[in-house]
Structures are given as C-alpha cells and as structure tokens.
BALOBA-1460 file (C-alpha; in Angstrom, 3 decimals):
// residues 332
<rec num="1" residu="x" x="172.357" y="157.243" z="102.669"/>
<rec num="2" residu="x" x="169.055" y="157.927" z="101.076"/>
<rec num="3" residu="x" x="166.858" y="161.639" z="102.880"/>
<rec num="4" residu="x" x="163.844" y="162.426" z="103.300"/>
<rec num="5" residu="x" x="162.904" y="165.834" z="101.407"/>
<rec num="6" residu="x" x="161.635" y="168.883" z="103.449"/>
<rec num="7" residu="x" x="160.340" y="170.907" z="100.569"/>
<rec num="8" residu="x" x="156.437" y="171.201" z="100.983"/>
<rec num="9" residu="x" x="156.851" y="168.870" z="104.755"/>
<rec num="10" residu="x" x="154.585" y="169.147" z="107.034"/>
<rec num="11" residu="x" x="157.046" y="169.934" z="110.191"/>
<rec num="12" residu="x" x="156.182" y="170.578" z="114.148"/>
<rec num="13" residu="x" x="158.752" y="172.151" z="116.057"/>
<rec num="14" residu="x" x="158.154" y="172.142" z="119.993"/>
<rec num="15" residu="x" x="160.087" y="174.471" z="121.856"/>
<rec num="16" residu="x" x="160.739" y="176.393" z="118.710"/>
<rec num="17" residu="x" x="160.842" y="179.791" z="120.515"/>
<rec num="18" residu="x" x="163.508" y="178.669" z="122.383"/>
<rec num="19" residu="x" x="167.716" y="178.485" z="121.773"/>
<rec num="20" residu="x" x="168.467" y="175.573" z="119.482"/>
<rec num="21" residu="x" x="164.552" y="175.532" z="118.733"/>
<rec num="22" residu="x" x="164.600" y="178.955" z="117.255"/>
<rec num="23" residu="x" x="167.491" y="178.309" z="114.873"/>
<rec num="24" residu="x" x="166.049" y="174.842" z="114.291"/>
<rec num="25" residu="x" x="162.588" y="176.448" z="112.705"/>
<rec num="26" residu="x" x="164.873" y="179.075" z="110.207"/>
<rec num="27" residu="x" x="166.644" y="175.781" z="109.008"/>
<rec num="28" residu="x" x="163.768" y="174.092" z="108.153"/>
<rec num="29" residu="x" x="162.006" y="177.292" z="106.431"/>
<rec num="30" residu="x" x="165.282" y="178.028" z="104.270"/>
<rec num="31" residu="x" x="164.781" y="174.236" z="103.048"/>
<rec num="32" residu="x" x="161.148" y="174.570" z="102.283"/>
<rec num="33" residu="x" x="159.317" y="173.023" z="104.970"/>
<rec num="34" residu="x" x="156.261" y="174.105" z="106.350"/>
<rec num="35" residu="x" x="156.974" y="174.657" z="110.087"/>
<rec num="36" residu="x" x="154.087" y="174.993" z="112.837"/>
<rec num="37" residu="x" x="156.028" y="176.253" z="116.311"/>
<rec num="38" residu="x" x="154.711" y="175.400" z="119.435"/>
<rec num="39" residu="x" x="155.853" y="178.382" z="122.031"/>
<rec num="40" residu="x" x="154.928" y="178.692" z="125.565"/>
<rec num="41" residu="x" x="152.067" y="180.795" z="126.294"/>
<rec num="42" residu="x" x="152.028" y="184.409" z="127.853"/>
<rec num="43" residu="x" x="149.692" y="186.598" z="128.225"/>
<rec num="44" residu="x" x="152.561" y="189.511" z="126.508"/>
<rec num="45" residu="x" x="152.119" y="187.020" z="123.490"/>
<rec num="46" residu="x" x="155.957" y="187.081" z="123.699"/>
<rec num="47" residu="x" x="157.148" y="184.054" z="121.236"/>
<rec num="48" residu="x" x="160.503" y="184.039" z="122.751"/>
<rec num="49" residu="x" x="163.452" y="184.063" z="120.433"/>
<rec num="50" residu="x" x="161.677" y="182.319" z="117.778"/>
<rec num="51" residu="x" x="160.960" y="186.613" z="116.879"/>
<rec num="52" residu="x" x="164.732" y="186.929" z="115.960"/>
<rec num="53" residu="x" x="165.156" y="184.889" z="113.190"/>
<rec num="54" residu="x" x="164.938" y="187.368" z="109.921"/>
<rec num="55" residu="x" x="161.143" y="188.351" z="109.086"/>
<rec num="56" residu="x" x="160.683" y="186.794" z="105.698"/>
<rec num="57" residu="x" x="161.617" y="183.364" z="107.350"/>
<rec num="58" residu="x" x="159.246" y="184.297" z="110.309"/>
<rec num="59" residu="x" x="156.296" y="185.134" z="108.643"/>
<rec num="60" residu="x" x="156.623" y="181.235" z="106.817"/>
<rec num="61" residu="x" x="155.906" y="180.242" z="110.134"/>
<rec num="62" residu="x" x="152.597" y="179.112" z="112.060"/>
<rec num="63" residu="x" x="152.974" y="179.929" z="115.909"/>
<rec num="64" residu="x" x="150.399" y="178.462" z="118.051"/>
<rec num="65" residu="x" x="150.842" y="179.592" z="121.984"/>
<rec num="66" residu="x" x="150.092" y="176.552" z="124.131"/>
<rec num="67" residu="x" x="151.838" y="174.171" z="126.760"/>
<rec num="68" residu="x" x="153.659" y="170.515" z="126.554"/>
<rec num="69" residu="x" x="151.631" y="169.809" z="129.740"/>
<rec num="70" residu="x" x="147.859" y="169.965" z="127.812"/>
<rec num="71" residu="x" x="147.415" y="166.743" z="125.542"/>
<rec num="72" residu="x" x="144.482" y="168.171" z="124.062"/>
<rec num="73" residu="x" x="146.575" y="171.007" z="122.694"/>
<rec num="74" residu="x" x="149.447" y="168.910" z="121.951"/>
<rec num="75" residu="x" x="147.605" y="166.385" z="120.352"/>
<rec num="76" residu="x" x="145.872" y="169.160" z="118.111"/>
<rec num="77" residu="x" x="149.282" y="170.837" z="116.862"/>
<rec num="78" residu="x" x="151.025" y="167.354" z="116.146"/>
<rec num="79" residu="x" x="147.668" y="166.260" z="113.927"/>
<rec num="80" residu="x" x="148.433" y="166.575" z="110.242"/>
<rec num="81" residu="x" x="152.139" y="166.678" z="110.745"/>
<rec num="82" residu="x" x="155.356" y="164.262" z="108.539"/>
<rec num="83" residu="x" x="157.827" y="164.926" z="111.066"/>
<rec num="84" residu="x" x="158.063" y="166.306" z="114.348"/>
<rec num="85" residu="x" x="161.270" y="167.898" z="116.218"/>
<rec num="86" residu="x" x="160.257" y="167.614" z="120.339"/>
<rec num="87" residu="x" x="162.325" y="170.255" z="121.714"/>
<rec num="88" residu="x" x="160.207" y="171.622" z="123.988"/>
<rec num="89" residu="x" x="161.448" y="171.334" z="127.951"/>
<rec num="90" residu="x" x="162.351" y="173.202" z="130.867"/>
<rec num="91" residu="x" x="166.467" y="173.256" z="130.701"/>
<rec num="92" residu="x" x="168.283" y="175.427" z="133.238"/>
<rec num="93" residu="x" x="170.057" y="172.686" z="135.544"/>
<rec num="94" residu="x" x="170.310" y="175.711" z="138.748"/>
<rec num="95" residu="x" x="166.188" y="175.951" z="138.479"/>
<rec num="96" residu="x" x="165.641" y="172.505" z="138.746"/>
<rec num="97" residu="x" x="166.681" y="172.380" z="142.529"/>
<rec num="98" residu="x" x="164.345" y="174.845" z="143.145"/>
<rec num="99" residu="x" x="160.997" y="173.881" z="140.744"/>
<rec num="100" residu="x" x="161.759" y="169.348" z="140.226"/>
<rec num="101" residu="x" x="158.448" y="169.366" z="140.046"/>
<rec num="102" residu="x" x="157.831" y="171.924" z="137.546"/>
<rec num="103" residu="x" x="160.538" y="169.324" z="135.538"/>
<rec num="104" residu="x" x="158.683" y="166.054" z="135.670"/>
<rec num="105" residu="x" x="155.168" y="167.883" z="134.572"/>
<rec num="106" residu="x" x="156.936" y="169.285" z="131.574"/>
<rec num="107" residu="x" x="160.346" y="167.257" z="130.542"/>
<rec num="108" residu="x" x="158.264" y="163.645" z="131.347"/>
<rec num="109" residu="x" x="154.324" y="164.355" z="131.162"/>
<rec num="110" residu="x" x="154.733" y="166.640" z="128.092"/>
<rec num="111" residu="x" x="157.215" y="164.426" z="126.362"/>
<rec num="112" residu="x" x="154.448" y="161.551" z="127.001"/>
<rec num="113" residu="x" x="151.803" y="163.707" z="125.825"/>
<rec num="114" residu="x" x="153.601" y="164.400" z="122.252"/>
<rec num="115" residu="x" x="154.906" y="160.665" z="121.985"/>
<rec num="116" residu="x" x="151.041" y="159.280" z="122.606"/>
<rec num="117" residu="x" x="150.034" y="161.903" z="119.823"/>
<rec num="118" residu="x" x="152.689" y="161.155" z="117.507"/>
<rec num="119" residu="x" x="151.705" y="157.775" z="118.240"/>
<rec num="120" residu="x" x="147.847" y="158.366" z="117.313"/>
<rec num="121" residu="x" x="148.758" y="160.526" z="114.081"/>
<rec num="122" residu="x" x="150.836" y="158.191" z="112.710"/>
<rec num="123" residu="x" x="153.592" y="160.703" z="112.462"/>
<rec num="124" residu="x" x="156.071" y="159.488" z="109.843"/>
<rec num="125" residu="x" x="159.735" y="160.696" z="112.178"/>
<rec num="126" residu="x" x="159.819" y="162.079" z="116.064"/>
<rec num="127" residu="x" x="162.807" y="163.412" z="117.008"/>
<rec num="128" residu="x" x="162.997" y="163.825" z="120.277"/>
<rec num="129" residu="x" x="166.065" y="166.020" z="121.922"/>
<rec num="130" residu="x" x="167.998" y="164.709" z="124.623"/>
<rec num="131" residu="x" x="171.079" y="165.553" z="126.507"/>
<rec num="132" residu="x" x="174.793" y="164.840" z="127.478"/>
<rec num="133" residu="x" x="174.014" y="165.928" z="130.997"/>
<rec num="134" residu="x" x="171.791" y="161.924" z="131.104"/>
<rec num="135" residu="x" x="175.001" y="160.678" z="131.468"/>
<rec num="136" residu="x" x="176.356" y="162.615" z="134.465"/>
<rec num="137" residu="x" x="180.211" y="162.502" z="135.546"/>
<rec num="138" residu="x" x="181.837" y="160.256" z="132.585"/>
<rec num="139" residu="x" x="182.670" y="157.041" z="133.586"/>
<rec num="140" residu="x" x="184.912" y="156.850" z="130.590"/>
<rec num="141" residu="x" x="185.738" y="159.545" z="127.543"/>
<rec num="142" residu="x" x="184.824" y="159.981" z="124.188"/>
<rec num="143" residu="x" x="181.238" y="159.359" z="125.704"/>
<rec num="144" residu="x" x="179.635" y="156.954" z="123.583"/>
<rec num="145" residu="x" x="175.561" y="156.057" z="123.442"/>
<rec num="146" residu="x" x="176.304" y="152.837" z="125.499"/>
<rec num="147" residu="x" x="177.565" y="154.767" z="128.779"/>
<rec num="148" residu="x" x="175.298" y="154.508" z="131.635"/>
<rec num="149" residu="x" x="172.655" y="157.207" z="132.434"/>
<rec num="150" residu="x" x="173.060" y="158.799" z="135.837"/>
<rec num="151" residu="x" x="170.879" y="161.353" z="137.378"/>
<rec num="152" residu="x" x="172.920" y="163.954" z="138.751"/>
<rec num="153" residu="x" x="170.159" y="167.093" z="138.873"/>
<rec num="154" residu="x" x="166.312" y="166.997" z="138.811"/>
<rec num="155" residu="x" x="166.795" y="168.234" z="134.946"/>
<rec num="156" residu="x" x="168.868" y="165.233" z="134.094"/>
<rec num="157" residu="x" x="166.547" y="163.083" z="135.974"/>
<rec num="158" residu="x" x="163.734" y="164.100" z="133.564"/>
<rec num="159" residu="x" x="165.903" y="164.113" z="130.487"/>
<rec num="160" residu="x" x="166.391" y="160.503" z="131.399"/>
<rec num="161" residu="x" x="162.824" y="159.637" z="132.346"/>
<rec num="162" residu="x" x="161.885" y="161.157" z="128.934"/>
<rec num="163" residu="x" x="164.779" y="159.083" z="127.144"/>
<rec num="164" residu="x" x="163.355" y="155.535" z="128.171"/>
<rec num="165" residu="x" x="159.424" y="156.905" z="127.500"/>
<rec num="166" residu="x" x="161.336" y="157.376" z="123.750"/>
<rec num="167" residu="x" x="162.886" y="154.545" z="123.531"/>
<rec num="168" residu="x" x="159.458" y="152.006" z="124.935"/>
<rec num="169" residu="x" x="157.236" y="153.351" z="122.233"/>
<rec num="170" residu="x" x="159.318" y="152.820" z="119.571"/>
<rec num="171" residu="x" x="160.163" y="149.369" z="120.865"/>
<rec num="172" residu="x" x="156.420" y="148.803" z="122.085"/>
<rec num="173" residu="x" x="154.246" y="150.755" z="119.398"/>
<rec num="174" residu="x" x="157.293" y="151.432" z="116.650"/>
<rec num="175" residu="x" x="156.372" y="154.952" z="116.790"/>
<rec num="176" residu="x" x="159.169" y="156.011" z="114.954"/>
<rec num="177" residu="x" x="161.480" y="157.692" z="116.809"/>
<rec num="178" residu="x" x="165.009" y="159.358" z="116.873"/>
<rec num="179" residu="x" x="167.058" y="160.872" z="119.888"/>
<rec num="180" residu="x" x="169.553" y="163.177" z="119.364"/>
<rec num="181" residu="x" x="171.948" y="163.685" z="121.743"/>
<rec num="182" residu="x" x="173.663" y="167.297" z="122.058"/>
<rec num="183" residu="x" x="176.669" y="167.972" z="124.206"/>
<rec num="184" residu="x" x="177.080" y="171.839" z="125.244"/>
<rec num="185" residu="x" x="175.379" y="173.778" z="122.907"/>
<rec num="186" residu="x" x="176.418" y="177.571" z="121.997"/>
<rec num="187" residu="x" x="176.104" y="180.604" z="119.912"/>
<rec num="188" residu="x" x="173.699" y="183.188" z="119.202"/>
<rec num="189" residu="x" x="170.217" y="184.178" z="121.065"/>
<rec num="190" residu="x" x="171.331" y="181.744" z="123.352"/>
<rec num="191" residu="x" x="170.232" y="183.031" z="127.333"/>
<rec num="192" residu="x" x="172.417" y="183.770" z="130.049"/>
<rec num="193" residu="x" x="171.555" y="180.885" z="131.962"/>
<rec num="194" residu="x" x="174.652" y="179.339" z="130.124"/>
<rec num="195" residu="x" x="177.830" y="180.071" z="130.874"/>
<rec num="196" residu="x" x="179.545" y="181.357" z="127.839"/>
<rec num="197" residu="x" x="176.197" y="184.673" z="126.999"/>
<rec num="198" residu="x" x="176.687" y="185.051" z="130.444"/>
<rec num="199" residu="x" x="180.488" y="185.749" z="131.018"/>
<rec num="200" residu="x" x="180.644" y="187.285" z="127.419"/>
<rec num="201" residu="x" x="178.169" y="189.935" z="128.913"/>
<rec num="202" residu="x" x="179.966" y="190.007" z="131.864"/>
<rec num="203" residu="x" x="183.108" y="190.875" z="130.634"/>
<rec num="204" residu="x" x="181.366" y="193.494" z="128.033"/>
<rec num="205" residu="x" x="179.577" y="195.393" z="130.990"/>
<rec num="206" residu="x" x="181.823" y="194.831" z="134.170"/>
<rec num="207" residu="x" x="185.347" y="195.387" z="135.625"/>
<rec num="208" residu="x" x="184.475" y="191.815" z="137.597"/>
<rec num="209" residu="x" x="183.642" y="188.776" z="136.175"/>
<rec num="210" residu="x" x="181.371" y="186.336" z="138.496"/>
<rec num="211" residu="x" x="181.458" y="182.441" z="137.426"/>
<rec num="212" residu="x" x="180.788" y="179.379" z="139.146"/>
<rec num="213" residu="x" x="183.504" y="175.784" z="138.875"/>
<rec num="214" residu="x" x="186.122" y="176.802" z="136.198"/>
<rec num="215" residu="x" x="187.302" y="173.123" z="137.051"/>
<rec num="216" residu="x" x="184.498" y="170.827" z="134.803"/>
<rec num="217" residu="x" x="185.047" y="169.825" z="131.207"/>
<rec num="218" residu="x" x="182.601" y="170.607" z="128.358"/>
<rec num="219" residu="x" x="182.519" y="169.212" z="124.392"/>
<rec num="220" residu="x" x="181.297" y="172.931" z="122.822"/>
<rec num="221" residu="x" x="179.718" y="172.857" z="119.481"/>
<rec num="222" residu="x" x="178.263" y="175.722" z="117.573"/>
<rec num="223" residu="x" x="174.548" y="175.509" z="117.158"/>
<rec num="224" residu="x" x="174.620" y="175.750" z="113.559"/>
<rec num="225" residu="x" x="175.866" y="172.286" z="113.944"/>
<rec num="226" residu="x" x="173.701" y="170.967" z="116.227"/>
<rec num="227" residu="x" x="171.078" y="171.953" z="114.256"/>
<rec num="228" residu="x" x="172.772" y="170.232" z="110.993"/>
<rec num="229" residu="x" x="172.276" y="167.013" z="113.558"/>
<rec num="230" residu="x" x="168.918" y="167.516" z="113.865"/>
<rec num="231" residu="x" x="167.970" y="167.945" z="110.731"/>
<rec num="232" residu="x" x="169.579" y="164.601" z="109.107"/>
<rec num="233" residu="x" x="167.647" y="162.760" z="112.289"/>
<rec num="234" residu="x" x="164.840" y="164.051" z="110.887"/>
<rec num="235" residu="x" x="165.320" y="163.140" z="107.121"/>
<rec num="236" residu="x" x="168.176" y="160.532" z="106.850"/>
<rec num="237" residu="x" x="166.135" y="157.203" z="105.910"/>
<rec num="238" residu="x" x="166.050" y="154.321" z="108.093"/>
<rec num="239" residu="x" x="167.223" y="155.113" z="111.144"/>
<rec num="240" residu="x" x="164.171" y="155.136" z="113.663"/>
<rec num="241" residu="x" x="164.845" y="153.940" z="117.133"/>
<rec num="242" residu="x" x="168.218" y="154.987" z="117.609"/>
<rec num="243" residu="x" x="170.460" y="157.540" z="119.852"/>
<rec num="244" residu="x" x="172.869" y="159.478" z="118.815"/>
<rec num="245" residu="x" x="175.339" y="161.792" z="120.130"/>
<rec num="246" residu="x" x="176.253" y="165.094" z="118.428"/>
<rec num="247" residu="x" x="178.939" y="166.260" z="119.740"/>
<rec num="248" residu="x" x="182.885" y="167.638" z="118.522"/>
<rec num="249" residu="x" x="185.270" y="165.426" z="120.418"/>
<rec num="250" residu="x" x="187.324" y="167.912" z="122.034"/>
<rec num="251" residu="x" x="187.249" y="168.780" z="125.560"/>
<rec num="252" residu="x" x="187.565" y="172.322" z="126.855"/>
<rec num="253" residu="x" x="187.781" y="173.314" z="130.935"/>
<rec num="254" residu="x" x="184.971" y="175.992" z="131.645"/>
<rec num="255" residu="x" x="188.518" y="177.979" z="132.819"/>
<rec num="256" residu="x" x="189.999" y="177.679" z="129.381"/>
<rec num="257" residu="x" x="186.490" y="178.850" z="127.759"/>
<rec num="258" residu="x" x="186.265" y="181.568" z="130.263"/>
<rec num="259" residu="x" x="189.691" y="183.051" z="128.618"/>
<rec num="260" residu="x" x="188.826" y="182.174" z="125.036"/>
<rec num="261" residu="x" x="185.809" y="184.446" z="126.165"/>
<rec num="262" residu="x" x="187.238" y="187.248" z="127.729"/>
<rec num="263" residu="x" x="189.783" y="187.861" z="124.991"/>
<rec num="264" residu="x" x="187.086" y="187.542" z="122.313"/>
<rec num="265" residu="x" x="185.686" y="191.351" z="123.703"/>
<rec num="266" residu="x" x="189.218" y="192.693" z="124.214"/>
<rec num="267" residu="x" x="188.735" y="193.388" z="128.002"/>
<rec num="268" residu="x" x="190.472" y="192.059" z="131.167"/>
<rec num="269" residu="x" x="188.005" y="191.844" z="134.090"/>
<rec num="270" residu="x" x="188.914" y="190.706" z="137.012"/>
<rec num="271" residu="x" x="187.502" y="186.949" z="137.890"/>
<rec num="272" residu="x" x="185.525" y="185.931" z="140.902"/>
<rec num="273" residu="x" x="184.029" y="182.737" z="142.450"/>
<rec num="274" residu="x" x="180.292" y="183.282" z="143.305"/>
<rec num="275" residu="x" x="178.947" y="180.070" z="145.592"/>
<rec num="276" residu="x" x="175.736" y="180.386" z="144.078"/>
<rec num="277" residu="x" x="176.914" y="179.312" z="140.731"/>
<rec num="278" residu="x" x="178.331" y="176.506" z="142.485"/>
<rec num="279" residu="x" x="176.583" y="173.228" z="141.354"/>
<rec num="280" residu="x" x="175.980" y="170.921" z="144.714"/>
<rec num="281" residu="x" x="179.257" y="168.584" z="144.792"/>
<rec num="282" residu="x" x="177.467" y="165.539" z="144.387"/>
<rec num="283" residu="x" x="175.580" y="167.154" z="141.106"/>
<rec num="284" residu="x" x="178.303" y="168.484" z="139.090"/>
<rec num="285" residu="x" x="178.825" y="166.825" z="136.653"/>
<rec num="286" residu="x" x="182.654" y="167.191" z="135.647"/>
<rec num="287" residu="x" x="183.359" y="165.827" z="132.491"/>
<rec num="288" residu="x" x="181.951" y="165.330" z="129.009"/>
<rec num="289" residu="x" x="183.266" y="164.586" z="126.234"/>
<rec num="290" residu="x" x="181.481" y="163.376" z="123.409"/>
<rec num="291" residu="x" x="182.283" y="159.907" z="120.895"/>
<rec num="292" residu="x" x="179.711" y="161.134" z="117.700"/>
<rec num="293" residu="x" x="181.017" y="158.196" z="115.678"/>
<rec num="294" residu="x" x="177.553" y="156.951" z="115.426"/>
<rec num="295" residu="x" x="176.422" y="159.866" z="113.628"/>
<rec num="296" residu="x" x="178.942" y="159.612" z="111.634"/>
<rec num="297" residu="x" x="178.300" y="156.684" z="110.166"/>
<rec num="298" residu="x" x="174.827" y="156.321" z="110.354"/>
<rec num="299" residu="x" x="173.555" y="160.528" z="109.972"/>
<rec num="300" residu="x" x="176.685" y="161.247" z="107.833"/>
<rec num="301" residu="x" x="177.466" y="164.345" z="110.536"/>
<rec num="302" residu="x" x="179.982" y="165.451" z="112.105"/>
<rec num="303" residu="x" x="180.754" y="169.391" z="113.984"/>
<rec num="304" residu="x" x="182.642" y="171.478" z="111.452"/>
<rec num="305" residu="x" x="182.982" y="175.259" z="113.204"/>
<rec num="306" residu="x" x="185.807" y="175.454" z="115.486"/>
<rec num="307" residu="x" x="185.355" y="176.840" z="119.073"/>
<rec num="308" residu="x" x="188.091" y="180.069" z="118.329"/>
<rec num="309" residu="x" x="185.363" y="181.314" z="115.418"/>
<rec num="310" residu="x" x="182.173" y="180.002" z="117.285"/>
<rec num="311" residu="x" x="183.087" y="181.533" z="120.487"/>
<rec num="312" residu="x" x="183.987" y="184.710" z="117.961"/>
<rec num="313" residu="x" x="180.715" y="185.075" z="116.698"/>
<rec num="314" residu="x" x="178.890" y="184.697" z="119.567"/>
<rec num="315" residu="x" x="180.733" y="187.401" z="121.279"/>
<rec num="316" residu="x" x="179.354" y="189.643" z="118.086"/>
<rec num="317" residu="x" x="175.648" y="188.680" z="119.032"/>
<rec num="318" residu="x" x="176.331" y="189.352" z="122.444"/>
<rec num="319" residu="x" x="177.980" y="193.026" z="122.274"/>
<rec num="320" residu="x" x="175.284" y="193.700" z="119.818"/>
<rec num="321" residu="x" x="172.439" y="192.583" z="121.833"/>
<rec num="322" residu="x" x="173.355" y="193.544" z="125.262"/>
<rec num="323" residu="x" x="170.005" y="194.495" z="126.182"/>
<rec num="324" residu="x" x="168.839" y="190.956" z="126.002"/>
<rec num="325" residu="x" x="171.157" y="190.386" z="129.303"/>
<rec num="326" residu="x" x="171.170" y="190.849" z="132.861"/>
<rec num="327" residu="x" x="175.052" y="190.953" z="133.680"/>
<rec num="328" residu="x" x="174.420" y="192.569" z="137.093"/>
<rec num="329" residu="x" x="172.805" y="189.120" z="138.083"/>
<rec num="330" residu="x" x="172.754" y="185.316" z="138.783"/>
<rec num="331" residu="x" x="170.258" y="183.851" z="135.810"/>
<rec num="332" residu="x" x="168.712" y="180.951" z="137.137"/>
C-alpha cells in the first residue's frame, strides 16, 4: 500500500491540546509535518496538554486558541491545509447527562463547521475521529464496522450524529474523508475522567479506592497505537470514505483492569462502589470488543503494546505527575 509523505505537510490537528490529540501533534512533528493545533480558548491561555509534549517538538508547532463552534475561525485554520485530523469534541460520557446540549453545539455543529471548510479548501484527507461507544451494548463480538449504531448517552448520540454528517459529504460532495474508530484509549497525560488515571491515582494517594461498574468489558489499547491508526488514515493512499476500527481484540472487565492497576503501584487499597460513577442502567454500555481486521488489511495496522506494559507505563506518568489529579474527587 502506497503513503502519503508528511515531511514538509501542511497538517491541522483539532483538539490537539487534548489526550490522543496531544500525542497525535508530537507524531506528526517527529515525521516532519508542519502541524497548526487548534486548542480551546481560555482566557489563562492554557493549551491543555498539548504543553507536555517535549519543547523542541512544541515550539514546531502553530497554536491558534479558538472554538469548533465558530465557522469563521474554523474555516480560517483549515485554509491552506493537505490533511486534517478532526479530533476536537467534548468526550466525558458522565458530563453529557448534565450539558447534551453543550454536545450537539460542539460534537455535531463543530464537526459540520470543519467538514463544510474542508469541503471549501479542497483539503486533500479529513480524518475525522469517532468512537466504539456509537455502537453501544454489542450486539455481537469482535465488533466489526457493520454493527449497528445505538445511542446509549448524549456523547454517543453526537458521536453518531457526527459519523453520518462524515459519511454524506463524502458520499454527496466526495470530500475526502476517513473515520477512525478507537476503542478505549489509554496511557499517558490522559485525565481522570477515565477510569484507569483515575484509579491509578487513587490507589497512589488513598487507603480506599472509589470506582463505578467493575462488571462492563473494554478492548484497551495504548495510545501510541491509536495514534499509529491515525496516522496511516491520514497517509495510506486510497482509502477515502471508509470506517475503521482500531482496536486490540481482547476483552478486559473494568474489575480485571482495576487489579492490573492496583498492583502496577504496589499498594492494596481497599475498593468501594460509589453510585455516582454508576452509568444509568439503560446507558451502560457493557461490552466492547473490537474486530480491526479492516485496518488490517486496508491501513496495514494492527495494536502491538500489550495491556501488562501499557498499563505499566502509565502508572509511571501517573506517580510522576500526581499533581495533575484530583484523587479526593468524582471527575466529571
């Protein structure tokens, strides 16, 4: 399969202050692209986590400040770009049953807004991020791209509505565009909004361990691989218009994580159900587990770092970066 080269691209990341975006925008600089990052305003001019990755990578970058919601702005960062990553979105499942509103403006409107300027700029590749949670409670496992989408949260809602606004301009205007799939997504600089940051600082901090269901299955991959996903949608020739899942295979319960966690810092806290992590029954979603065979074969990817030495390093990040984490509390 023939690539596109980055060296000397003109690349957009949205949402590249965020988790996976961060990570995203050092990949591309260490291959020679030259990234733009949109981040979400503040008036702290805080660029989120997109300040981590190592300086000399940072300064490569051009951060512009703005919001998926303004077309105008979005319309002026995607002009002059090759290929655009569309990462940007509001995430955390537990916020969107309190903000669903908040989730259409950004996760629909500003996914419009960067399709219709793709669109107009004639960008060459979109890739636009999507998510295992579209397909709610499998129906049937390894989850494949042909499962049926089912809106379990407000988030996954959005994620769909966002999917389908993909997936009609390339079939109405061939804007050229790429989903990607991820299934659970995990490592470092990631927020304690997820479950693995926030046991890990849990158990480094306190003698009791709060969690949520230990009951639902996840597919875990490290984001060094998810972002190896990314990048070949972005570059691998000829593949516009399709989905694809990135995802290991392998199932884990969020009890087995929870001890593959826990023994990573060498402590034994004592473990607690707290309601309020409690997804609503009807919105849990209990099982995913991912079928990546069409990356495989058409993105040439597949997850190569196993959970024991993902979950490992992640722990390091964690116990060095405890400041970054509010174990005392739930994080919407």
């Amino acid at each position: 399969m023939s690539e596109i080269g980055l060296d000397g691209t003109r690349v957009l990341v949205t949402g590249s202050g965020g988790f996976i975006g961060s990570h995203l925008t050092e990949a591309l600089v260490e291959r020679g692209a030259r990234v733009r990052g949109l981040v979400s305003y503040n008036s702290r001019n805080d660029w989120g986590l997109l300040q981590r990755i190592p300086r000399d990578r940072f300064e490569e970058v051009e951060v512009v400040p703005g919001n998926l919601r303004d077309p105008f702005l979005v319309d002026r960062v995607v002009e002059g770009m090759e290929i655009v990553f569309h990462l940007g979105a509001l995430i955390p499942i537990p916020y969107s049953y309190v903000a669903p509103s908040e989730y259409v403006e950004t996760n629909v409107g500003g996914t419009l807004n960067v399709l219709e300027a793709c669109r107009r700029h004639d960008v060459a590749r979109l890739v636009h991020t999507s998510t295992s949670e579209t397909y709610g409670t499998a129906i049937y496992t390894p989850i494949d791209e042909k499962h049926p989408l089912q809106g379990q949260s407000p988030y996954s809602a959005t994620k769909i509505a966002a999917d389908k606004l993909a997936e009609s301009f390339w079939r109405s205007f061939e804007t050229p565009v790429v989903t990607v799939r991820p299934f659970n997504t995990y490592g470092p600089r990631q927020s304690a909004r997820a479950f693995l940051p926030t046991v890990l600082a849990q158990a480094l901090e306190q003698d009791v361990v709060r969690v949520g269901s230990l009951d639902p299955v996840r597919d875990m991959n490290y984001v060094a691989d998810t972002v190896r996903g990314f990048v070949l949608a972005g570059t691998v020739a000829g593949v516009e218009g399709g989905v694809f899942n990135l995802g290991s295979g392998k199932g884990v319960t969020m009890g087995d994580l929870l001890e593959q966690a826990i023994a990573a810092v060498d402590r034994r806290p004592a473990v607690e159900t707290d309601t309020e992590r409690v997804r609503p029954e009807k919105s849990e979603v209990f099982e995913l587990i991912c079928d990546a065979s069409a990356a495989e074969e058409a993105l040439g990817w597949s997850s190569q770092v196993s959970l024991a030495d993902g979950v490992a390093q992640t722990a390091r990040w964690v116990a060095d970066n405890l400041g970054d984490y509010k174990a005392g509390i739930y994080n919407l």
